[in-house]
Biopython code that builds the backbone (N, CA, C, O; Angstrom):
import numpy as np
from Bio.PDB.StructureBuilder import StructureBuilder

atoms = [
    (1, "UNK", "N", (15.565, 7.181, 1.769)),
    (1, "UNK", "CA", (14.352, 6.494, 2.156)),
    (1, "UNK", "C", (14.532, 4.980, 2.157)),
    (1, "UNK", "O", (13.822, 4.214, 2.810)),
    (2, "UNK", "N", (15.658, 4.573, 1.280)),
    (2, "UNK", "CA", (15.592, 2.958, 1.548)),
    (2, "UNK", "C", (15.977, 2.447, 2.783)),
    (2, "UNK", "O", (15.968, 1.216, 2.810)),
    (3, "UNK", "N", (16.345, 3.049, 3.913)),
    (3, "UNK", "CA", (16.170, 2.377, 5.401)),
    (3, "UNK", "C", (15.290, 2.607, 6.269)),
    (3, "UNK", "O", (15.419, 2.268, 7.445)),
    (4, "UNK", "N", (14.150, 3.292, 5.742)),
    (4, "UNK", "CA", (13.215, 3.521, 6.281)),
    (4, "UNK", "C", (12.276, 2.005, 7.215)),
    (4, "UNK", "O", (11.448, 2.249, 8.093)),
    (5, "UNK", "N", (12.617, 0.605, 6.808)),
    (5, "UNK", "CA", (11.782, -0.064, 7.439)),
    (5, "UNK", "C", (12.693, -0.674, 7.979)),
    (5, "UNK", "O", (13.627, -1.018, 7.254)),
    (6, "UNK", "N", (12.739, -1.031, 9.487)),
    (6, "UNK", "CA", (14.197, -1.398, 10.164)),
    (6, "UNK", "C", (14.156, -3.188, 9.781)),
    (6, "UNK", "O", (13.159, -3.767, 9.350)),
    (7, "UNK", "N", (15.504, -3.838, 10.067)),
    (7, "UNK", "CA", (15.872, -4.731, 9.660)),
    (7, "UNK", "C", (14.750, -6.338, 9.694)),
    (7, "UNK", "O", (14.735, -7.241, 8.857)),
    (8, "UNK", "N", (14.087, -6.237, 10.714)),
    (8, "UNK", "CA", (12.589, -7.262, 10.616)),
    (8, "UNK", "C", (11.872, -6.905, 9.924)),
    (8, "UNK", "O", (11.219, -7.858, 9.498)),
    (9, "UNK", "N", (11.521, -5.843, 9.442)),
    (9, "UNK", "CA", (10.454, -5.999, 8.402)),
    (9, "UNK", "C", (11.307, -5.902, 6.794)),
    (9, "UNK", "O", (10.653, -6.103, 5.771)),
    (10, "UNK", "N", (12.702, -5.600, 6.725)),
    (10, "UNK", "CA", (12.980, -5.750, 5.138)),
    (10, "UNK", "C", (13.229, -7.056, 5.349)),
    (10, "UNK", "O", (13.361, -7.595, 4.250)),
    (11, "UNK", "N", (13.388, -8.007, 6.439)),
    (11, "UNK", "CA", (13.946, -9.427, 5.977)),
    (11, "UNK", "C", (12.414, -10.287, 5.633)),
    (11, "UNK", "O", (12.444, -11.438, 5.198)),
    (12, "UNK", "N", (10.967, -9.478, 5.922)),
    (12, "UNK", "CA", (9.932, -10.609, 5.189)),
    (12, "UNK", "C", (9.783, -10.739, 3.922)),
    (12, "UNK", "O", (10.039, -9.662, 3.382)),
    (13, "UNK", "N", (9.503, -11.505, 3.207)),
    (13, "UNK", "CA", (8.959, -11.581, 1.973)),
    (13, "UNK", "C", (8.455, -10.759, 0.987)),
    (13, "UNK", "O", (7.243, -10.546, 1.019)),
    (14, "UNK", "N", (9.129, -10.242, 0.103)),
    (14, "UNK", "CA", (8.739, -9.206, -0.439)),
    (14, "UNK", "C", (7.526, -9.634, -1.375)),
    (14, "UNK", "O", (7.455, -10.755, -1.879)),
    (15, "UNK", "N", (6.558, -8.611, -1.562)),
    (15, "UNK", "CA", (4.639, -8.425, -1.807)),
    (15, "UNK", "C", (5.377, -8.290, -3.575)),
    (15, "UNK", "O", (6.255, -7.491, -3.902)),
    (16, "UNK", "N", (4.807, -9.161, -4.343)),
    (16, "UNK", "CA", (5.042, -9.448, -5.874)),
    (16, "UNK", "C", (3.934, -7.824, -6.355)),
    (16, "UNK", "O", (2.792, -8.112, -6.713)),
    (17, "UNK", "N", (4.225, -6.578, -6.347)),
    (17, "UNK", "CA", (3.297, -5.682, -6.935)),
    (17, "UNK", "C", (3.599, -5.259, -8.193)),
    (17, "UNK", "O", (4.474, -4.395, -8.145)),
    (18, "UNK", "N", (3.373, -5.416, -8.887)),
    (18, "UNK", "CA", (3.479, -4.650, -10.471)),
    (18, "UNK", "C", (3.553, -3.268, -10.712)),
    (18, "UNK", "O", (2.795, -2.694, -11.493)),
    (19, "UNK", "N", (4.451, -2.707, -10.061)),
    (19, "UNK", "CA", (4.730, -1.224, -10.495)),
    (19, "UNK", "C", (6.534, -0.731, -10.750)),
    (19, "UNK", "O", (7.684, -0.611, -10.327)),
    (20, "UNK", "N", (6.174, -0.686, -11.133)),
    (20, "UNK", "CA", (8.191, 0.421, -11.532)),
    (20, "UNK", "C", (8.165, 0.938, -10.307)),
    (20, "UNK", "O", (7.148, 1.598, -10.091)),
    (21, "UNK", "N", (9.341, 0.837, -8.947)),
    (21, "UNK", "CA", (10.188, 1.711, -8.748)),
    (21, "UNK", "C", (9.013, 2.050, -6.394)),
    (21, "UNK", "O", (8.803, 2.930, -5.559)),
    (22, "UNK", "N", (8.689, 0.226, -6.722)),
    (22, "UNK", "CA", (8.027, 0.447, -5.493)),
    (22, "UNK", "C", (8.240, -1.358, -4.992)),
    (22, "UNK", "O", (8.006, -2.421, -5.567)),
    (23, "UNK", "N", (8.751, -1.021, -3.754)),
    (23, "UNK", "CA", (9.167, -1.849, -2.944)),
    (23, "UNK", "C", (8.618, -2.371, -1.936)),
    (23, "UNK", "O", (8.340, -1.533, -1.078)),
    (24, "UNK", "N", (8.247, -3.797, -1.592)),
    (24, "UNK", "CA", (6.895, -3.682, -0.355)),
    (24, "UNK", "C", (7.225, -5.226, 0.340)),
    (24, "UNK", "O", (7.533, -6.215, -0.325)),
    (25, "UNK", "N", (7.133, -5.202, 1.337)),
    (25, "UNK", "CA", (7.825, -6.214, 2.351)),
    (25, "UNK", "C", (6.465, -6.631, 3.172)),
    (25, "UNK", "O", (5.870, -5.950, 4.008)),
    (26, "UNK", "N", (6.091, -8.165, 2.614)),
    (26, "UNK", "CA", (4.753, -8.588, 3.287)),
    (26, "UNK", "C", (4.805, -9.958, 4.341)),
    (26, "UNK", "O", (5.369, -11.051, 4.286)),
    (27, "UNK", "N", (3.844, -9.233, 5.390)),
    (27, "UNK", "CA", (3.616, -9.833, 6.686)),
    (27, "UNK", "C", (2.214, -10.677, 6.620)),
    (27, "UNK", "O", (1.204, -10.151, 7.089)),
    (28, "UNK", "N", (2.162, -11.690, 6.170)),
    (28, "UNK", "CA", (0.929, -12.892, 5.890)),
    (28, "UNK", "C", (0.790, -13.197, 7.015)),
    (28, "UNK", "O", (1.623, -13.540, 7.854)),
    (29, "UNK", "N", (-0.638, -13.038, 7.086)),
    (29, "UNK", "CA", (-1.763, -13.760, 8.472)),
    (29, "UNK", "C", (-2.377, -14.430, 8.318)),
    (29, "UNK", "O", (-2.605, -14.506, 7.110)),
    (30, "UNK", "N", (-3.203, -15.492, 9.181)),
    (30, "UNK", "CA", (-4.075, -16.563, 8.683)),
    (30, "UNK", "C", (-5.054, -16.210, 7.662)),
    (30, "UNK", "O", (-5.580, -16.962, 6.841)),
    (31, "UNK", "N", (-5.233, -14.894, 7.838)),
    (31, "UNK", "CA", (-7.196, -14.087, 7.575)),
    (31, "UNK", "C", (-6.551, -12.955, 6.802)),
    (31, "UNK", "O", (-7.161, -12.744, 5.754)),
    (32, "UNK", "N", (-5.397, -12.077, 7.010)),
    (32, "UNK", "CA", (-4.941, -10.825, 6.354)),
    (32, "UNK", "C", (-3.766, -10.780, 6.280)),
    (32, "UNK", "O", (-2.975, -11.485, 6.906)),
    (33, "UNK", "N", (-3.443, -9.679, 5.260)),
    (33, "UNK", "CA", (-1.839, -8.858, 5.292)),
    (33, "UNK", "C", (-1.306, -7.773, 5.848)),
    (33, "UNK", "O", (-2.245, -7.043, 6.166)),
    (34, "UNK", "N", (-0.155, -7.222, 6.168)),
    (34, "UNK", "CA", (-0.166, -6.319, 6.185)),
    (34, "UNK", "C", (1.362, -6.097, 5.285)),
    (34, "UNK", "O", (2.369, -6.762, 5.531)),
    (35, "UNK", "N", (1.281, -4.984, 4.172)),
    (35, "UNK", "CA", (2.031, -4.567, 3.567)),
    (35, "UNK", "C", (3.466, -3.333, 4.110)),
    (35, "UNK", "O", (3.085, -2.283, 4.626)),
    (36, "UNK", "N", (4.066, -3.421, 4.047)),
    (36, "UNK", "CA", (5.182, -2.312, 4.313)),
    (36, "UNK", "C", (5.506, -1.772, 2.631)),
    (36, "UNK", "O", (6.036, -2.636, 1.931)),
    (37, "UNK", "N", (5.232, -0.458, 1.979)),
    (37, "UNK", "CA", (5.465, -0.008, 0.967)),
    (37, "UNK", "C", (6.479, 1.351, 1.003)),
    (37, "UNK", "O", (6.378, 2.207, 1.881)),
    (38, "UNK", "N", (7.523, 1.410, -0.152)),
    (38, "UNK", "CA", (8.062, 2.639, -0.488)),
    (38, "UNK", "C", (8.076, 2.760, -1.716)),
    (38, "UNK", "O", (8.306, 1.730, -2.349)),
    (39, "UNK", "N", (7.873, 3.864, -2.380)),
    (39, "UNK", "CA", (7.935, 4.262, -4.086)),
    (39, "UNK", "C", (8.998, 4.764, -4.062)),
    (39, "UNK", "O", (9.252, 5.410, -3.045)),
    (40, "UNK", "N", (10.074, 4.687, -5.162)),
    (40, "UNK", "CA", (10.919, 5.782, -5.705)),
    (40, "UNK", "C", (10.718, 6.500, -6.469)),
    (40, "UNK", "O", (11.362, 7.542, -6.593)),
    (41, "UNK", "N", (9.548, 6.073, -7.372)),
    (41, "UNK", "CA", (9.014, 6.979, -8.561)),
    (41, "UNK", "C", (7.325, 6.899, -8.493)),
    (41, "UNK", "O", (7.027, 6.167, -7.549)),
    (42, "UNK", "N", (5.959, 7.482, -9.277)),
    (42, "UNK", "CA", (5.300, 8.296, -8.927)),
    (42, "UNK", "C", (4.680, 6.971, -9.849)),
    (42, "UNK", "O", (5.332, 6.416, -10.734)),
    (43, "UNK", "N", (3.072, 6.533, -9.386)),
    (43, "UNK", "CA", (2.882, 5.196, -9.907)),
    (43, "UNK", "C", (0.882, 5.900, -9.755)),
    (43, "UNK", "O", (0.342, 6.793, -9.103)),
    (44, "UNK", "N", (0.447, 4.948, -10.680)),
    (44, "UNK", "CA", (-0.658, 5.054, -11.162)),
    (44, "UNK", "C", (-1.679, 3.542, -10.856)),
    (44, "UNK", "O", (-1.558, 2.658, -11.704)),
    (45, "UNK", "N", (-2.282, 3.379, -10.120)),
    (45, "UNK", "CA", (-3.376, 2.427, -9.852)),
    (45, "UNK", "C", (-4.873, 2.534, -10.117)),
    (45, "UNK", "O", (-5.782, 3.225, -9.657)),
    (46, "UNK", "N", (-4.757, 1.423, -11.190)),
    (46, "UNK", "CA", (-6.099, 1.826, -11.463)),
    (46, "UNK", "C", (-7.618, 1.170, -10.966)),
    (46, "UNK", "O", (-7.647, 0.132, -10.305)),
    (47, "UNK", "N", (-8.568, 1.723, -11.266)),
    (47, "UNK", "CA", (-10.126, 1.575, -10.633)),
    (47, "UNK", "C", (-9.671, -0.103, -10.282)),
    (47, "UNK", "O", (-9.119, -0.872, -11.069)),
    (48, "UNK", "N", (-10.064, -0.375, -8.936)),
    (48, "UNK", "CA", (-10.139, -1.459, -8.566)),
    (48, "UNK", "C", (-11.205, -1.602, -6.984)),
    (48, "UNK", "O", (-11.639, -0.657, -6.324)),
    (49, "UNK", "N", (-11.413, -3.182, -6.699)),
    (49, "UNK", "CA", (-11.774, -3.269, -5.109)),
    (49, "UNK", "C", (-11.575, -4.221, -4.368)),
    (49, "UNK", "O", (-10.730, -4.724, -5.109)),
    (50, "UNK", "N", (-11.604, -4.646, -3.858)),
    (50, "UNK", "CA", (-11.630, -5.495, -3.073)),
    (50, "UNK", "C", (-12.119, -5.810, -1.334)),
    (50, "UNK", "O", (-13.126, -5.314, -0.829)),
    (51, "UNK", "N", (-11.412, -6.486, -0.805)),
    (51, "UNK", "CA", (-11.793, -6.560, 0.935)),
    (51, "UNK", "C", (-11.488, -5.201, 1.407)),
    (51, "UNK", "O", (-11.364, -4.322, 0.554)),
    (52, "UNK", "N", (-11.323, -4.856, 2.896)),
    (52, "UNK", "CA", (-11.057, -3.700, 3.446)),
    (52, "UNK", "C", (-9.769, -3.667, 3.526)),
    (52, "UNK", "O", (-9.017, -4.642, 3.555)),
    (53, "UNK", "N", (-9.474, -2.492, 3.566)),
    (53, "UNK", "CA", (-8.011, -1.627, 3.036)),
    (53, "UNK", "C", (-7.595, -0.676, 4.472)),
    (53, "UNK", "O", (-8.533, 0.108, 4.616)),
    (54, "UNK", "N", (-6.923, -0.526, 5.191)),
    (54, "UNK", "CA", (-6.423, 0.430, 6.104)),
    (54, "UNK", "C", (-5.140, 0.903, 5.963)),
    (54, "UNK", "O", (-4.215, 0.107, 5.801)),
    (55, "UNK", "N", (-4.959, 2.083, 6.002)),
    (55, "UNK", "CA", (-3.068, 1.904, 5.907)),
    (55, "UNK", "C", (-2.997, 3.502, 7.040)),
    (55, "UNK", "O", (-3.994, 3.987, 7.575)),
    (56, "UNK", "N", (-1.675, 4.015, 7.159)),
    (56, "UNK", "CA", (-1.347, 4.904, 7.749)),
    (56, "UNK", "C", (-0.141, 5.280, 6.405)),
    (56, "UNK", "O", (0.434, 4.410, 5.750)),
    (57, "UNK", "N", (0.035, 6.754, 6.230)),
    (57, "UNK", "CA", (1.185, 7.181, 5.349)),
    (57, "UNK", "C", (2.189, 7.164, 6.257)),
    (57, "UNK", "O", (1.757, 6.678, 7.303)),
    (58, "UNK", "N", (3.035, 7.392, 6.320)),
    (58, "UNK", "CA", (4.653, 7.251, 6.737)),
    (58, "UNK", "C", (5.487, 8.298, 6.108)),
    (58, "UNK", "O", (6.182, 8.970, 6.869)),
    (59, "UNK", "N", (5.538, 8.593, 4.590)),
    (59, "UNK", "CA", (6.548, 9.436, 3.795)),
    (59, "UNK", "C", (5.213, 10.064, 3.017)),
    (59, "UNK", "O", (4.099, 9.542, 3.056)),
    (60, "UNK", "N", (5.543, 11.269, 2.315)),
    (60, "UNK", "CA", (4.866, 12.000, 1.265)),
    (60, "UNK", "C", (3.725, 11.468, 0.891)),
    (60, "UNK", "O", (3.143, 10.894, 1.812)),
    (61, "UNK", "N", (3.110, 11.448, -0.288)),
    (61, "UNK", "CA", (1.706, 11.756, -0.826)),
    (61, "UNK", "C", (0.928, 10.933, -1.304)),
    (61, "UNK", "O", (1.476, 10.194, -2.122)),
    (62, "UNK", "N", (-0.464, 10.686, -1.086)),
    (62, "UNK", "CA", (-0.950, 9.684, -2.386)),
    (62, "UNK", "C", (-2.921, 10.497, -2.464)),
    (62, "UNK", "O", (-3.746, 11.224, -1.910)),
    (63, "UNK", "N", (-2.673, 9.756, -3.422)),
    (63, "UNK", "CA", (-4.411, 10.892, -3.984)),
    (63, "UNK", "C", (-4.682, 9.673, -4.201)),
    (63, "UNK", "O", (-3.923, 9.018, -4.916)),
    (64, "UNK", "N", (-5.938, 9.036, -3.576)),
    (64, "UNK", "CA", (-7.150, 8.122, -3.627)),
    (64, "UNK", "C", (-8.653, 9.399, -4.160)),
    (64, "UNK", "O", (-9.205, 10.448, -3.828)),
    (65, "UNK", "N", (-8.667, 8.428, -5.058)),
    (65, "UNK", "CA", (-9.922, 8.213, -5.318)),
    (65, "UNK", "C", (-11.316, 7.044, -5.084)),
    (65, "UNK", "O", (-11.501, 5.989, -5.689)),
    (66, "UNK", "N", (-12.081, 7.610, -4.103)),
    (66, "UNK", "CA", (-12.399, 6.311, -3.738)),
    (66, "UNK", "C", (-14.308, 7.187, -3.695)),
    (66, "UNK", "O", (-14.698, 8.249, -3.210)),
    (67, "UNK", "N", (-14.988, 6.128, -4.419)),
    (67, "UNK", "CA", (-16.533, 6.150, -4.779)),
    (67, "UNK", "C", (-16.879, 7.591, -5.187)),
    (67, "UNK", "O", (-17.821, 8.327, -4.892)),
    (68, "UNK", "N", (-15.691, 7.757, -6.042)),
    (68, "UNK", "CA", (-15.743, 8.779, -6.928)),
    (68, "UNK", "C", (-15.299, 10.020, -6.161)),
    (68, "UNK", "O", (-15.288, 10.929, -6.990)),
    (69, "UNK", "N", (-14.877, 10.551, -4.808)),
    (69, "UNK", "CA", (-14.396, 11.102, -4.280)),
    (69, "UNK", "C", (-12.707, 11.863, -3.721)),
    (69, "UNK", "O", (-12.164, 11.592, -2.650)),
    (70, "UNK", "N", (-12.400, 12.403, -4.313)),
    (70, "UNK", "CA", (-10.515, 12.510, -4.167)),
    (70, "UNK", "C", (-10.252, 13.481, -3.329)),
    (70, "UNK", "O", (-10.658, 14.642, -3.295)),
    (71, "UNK", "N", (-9.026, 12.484, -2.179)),
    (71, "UNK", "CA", (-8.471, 13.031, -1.598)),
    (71, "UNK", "C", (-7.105, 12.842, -1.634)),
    (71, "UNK", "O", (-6.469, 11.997, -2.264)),
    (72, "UNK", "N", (-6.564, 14.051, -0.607)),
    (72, "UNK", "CA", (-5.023, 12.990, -0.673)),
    (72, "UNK", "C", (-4.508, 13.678, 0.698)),
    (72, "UNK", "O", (-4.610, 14.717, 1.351)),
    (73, "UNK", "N", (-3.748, 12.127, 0.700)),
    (73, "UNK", "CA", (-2.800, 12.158, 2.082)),
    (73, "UNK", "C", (-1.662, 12.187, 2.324)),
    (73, "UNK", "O", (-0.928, 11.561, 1.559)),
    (74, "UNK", "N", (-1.074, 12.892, 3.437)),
    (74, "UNK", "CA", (0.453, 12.760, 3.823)),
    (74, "UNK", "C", (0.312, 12.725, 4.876)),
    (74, "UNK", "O", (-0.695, 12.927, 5.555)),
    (75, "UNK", "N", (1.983, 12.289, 5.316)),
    (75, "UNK", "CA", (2.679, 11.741, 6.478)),
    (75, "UNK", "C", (1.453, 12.135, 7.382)),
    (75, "UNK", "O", (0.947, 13.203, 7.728)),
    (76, "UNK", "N", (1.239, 11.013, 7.576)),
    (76, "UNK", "CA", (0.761, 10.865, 9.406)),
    (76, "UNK", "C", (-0.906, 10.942, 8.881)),
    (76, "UNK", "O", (-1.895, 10.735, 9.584)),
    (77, "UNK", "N", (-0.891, 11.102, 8.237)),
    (77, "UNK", "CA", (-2.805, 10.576, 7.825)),
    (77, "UNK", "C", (-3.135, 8.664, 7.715)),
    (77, "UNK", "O", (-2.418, 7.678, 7.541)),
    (78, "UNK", "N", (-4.574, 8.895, 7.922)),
    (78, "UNK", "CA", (-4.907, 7.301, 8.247)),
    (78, "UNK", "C", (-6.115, 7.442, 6.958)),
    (78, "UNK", "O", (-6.834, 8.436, 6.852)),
    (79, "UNK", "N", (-6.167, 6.412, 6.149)),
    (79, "UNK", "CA", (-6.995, 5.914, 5.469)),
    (79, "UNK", "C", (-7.779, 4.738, 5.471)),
    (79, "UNK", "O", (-7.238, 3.713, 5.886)),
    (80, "UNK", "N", (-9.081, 4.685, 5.043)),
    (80, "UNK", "CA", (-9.399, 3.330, 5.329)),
    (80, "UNK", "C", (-10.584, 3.160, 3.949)),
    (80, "UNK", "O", (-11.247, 4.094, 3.498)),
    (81, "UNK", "N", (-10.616, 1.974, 3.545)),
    (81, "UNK", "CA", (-11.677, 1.720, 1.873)),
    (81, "UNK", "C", (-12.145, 0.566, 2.193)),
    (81, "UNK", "O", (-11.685, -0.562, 2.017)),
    (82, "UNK", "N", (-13.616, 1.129, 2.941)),
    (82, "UNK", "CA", (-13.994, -0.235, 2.732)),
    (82, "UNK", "C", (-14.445, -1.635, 1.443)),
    (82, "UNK", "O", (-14.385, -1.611, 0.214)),
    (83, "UNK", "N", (-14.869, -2.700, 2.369)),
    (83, "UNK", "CA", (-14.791, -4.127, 1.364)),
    (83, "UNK", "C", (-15.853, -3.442, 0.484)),
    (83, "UNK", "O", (-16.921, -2.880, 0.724)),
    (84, "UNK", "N", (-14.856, -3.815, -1.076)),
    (84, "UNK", "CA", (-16.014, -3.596, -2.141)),
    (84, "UNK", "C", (-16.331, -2.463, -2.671)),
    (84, "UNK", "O", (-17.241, -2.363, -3.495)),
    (85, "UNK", "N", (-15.443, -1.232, -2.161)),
    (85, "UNK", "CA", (-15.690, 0.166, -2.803)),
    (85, "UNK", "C", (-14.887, 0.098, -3.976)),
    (85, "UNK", "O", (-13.824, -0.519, -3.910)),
    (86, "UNK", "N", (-15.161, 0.525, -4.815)),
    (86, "UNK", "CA", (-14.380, 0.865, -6.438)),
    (86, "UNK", "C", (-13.252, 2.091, -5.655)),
    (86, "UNK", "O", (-13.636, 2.611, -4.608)),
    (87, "UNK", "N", (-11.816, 2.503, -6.267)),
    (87, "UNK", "CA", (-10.842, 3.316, -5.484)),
    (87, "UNK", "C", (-10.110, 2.989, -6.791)),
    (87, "UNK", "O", (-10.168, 1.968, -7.476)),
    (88, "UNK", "N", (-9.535, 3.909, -6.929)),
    (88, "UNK", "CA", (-7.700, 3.944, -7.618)),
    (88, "UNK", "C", (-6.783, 4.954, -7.005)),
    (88, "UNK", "O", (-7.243, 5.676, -6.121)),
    (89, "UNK", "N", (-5.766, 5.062, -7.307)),
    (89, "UNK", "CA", (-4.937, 5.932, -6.923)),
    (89, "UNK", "C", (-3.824, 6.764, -7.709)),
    (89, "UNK", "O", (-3.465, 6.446, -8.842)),
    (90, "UNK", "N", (-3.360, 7.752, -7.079)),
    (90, "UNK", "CA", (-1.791, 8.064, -7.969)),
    (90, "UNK", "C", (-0.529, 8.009, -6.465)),
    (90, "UNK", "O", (-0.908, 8.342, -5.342)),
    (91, "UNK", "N", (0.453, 7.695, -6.648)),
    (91, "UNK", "CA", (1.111, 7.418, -5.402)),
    (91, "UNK", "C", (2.124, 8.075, -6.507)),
    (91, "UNK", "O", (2.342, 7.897, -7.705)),
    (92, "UNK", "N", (2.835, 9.279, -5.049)),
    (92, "UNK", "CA", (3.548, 10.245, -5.835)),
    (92, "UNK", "C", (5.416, 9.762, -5.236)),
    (92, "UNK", "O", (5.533, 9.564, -4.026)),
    (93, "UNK", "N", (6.110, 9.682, -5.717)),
    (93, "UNK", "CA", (7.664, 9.666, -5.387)),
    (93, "UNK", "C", (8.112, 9.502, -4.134)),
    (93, "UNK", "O", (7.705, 10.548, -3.631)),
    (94, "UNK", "N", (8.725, 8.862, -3.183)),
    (94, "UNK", "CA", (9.274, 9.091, -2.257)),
    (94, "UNK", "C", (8.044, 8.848, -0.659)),
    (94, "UNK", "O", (8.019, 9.307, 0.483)),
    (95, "UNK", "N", (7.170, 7.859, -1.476)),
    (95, "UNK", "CA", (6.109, 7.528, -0.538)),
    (95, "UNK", "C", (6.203, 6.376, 0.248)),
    (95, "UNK", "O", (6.809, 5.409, -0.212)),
    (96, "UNK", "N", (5.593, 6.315, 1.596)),
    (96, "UNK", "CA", (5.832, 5.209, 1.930)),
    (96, "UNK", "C", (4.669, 5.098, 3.118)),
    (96, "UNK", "O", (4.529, 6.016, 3.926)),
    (97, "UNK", "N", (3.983, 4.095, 3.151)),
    (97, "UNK", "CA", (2.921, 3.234, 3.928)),
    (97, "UNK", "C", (3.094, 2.058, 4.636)),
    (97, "UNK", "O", (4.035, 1.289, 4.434)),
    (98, "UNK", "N", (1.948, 1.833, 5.720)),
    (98, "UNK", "CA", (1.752, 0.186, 6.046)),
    (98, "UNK", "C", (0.435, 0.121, 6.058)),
    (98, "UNK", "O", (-0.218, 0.788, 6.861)),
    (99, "UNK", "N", (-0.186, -0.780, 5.070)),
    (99, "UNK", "CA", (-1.438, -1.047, 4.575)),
    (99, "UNK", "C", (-1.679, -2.057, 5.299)),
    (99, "UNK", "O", (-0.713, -2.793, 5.503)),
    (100, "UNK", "N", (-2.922, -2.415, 5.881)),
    (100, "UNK", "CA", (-3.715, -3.564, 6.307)),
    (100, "UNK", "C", (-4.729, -4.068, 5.240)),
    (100, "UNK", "O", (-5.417, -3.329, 4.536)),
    (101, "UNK", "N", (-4.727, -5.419, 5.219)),
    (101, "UNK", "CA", (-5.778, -6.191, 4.023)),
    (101, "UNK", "C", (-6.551, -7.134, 4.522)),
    (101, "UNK", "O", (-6.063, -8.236, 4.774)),
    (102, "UNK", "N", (-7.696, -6.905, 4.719)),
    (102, "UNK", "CA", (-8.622, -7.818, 5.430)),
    (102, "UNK", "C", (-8.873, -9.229, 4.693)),
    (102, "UNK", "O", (-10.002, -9.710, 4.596)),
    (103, "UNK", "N", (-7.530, -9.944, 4.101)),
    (103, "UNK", "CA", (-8.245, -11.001, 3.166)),
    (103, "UNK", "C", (-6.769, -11.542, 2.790)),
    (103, "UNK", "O", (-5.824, -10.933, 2.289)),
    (104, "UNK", "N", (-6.863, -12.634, 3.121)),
    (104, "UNK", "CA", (-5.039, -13.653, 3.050)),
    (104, "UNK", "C", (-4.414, -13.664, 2.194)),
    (104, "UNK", "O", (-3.194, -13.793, 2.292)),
    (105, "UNK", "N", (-5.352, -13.465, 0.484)),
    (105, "UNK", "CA", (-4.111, -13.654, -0.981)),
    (105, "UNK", "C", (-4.389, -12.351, -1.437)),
    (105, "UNK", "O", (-4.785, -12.447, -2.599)),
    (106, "UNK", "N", (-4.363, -10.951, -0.992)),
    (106, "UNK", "CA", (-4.139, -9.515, -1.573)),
    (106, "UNK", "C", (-2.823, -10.114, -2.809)),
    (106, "UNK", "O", (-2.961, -10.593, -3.935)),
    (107, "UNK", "N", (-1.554, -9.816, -1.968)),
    (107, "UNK", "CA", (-0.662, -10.052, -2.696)),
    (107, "UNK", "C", (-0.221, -11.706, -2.789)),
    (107, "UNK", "O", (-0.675, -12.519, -1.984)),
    (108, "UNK", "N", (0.529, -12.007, -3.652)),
    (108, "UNK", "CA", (1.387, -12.655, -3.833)),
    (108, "UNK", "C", (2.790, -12.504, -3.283)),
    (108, "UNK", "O", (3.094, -11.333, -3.050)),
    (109, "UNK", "N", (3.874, -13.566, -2.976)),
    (109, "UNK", "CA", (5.594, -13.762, -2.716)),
    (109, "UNK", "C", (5.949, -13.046, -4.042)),
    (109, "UNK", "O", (5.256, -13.198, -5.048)),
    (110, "UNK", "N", (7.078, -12.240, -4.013)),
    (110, "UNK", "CA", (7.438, -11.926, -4.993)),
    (110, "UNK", "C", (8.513, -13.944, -5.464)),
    (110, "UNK", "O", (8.918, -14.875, -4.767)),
    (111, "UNK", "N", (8.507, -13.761, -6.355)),
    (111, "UNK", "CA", (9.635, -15.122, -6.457)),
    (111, "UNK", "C", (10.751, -14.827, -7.612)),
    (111, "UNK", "O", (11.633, -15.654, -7.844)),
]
sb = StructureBuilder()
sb.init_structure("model")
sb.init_model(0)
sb.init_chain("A")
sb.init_seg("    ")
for serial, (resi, resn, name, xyz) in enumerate(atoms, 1):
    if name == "N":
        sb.init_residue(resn, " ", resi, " ")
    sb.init_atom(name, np.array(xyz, "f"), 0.0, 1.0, " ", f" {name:<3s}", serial, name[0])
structure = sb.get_structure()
């Protein structure tokens, strides 16, 4: 799975995220982001919200919980959370996404 994002998107800036064993290559816009993510190992996010959230899965699984509701998605499902809903997640092994962020400082440069 680590060549999964071809050579322009591993050369942007990698997204500073705080998890063990997940890798994410970010594309900064005036107004939004968009994230490129892969997990190697199975990661836990907790209750949070923010602006609007879109992503598409790419690789295996993730279970959102979002306004108290759980689902979960694989390859080739589209998600979307809107601005301001409470959501967490579990993102399981061998996952991989491209998230859209309606809002310019989601992440941080890793440095």
């Amino acid at each position: 799975m680590n060549k999964l994002f071809p050579s322009p998107i591993r050369k942007l800036p990698r997204a500073d995220i705080p998890l063990n064993g997940v890798i994410a290559f970010l594309a900064q816009g005036k107004k939004h982001q968009i994230v490129f993510s892969e997990y190697t190992q199975n990661a836990e996010i907790p209750v949070h919200s923010h602006a609007t959230q879109w992503g598409v899965v790419l690789e295996g699984k993730i279970k959102f919980t979002i306004n108290g509701k759980t689902l979960t998605y694989g390859k080739g499902d589209i998600f979307h959370i809107p601005a301001g809903v409470k959501h967490s997640s579990k993102v399981f092994a061998k996952y991989a996404d491209i998230q859209f962020f309606n809002e310019k400082k989601r992440f941080r440069t890793r440095r």
